[in-house]
C-alpha positions as CSV (number, residue, x, y, z in Angstrom):
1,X,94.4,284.9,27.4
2,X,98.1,286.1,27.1
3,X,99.5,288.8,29.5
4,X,99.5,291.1,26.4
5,X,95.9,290.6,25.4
6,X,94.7,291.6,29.1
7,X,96.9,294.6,28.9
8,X,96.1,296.2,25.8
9,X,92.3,295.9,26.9
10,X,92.9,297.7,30.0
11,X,95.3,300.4,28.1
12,X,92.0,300.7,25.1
13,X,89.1,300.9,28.0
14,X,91.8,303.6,30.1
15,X,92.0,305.7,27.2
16,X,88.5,305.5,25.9
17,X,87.2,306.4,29.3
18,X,89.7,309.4,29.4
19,X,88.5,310.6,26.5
20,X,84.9,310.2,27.6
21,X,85.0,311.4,30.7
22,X,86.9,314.3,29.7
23,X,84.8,315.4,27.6
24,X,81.4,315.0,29.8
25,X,83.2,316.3,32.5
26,X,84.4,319.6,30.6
27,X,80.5,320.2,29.6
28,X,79.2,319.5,33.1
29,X,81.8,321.9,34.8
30,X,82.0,324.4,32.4
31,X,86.2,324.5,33.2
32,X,89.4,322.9,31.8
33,X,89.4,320.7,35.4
34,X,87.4,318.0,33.9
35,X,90.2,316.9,32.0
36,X,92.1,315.9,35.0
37,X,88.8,314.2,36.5
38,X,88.6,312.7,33.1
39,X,92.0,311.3,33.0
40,X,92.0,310.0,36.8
41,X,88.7,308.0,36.4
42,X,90.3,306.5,33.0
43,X,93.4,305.2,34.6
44,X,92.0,303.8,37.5
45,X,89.1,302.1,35.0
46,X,91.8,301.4,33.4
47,X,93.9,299.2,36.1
48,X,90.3,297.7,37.1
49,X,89.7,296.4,33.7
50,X,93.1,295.0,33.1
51,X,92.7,293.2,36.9
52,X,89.9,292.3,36.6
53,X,90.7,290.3,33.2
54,X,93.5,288.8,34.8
55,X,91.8,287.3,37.4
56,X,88.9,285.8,35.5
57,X,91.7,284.6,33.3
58,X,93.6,283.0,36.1
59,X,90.6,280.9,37.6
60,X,89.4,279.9,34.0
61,X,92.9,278.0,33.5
62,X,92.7,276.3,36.4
């Protein structure tokens, strides 16, 4: 897999997740703070997923 390709599917799962989790968190809170919970927990998913499909990519080339 190309350095793009692992990218772009951390950047699509990071803003899924923001979206997500902003949106569960705003319900379950009842305030506007969930949107910053939201948008923490889908950058660092985010970084994980891109890592994450980096390193299996590494080892399956070698």
């Amino acid at each position: 897999m190309k350095r793009g390709s692992y990218l772009s599917v951390g950047f699509s799962v990071g803003i899924s997740m923001t979206i997500l989790f902003s949106v569960v968190f705003c319900k379950v809170l009842n305030n506007y703070a969930g949107i910053g919970v939201g948008i923490c927990f889908g950058i660092s998913l985010g970084i994980l997923t891109s890592l994450i499909f980096k390193k299996y990519n590494d080892k399956k080339d070698k």
